[in-house]
Legacy VTK file of the C-alpha trace (Angstrom):
# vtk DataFile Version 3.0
C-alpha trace
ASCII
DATASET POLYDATA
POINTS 64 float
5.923 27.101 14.592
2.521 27.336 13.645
0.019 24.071 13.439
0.494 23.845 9.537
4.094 24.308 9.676
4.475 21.075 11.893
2.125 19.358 9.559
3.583 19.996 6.326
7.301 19.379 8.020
5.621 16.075 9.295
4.742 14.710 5.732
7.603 15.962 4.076
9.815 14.082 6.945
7.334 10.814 6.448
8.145 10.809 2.687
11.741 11.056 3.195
11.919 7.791 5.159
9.641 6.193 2.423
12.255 6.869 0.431
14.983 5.266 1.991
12.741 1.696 3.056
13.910 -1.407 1.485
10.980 -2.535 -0.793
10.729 -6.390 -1.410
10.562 -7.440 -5.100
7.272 -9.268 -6.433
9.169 -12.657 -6.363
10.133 -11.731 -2.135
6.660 -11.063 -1.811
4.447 -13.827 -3.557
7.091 -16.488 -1.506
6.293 -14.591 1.881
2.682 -14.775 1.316
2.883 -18.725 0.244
4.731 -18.709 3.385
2.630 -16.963 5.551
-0.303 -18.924 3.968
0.839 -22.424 4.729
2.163 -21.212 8.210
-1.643 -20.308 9.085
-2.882 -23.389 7.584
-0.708 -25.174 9.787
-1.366 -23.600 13.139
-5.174 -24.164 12.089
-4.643 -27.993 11.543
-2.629 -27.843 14.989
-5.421 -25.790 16.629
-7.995 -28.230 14.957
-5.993 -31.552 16.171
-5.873 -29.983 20.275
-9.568 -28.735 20.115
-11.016 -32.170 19.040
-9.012 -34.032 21.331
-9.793 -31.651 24.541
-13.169 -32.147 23.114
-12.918 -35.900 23.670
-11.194 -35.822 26.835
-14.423 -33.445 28.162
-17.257 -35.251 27.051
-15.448 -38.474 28.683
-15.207 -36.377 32.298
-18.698 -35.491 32.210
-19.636 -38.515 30.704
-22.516 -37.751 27.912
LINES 1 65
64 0 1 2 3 4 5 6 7 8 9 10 11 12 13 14 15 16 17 18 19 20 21 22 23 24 25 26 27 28 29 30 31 32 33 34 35 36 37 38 39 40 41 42 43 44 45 46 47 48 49 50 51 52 53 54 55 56 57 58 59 60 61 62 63
C-alpha cells in the first residue's frame, strides 16, 4: 500500500467516526461551559483562600 493510499484510507476512516460522535446541542454546551466556568472560579477562590493563609503562617515562622 503505497504512502498516499494509507493517507487517504486514514481520513476517509477519521470522517467516518466523525460521523457516528454524539454532538451536544447548544443548550448542553452553554450549561457545560457555565459549569466549567464557575468550577474554575471556585478552585481559584480555594487556591486563593490556602495561598494567603500559608502566606501568613510563613511570614509568622520567619518572623518579618
Amino acid at each position: 500500500m503505497s504512502i498516499i493510499n494509507k493517507i487517504t484510507n486514514y481520513f476517509s476512516q477519521s470522517f467516518q467516526e466523525l460521523r457516528k460522535v454524539s454532538w451536544p446541542t447548544k443548550k448542553e454546551t452553554v450549561n457545560l461551559t457555565i459549569i466549567v466556568g464557575i468550577s474554575i472560579i471556585i478552585a481559584m477562590l480555594f487556591l486563593t483562600g490556602i495561598d494567603w493563609v500559608l502566606s501568613k503562617i510563613v511570614n509568622l515562622v520567619i518572623g518579618s
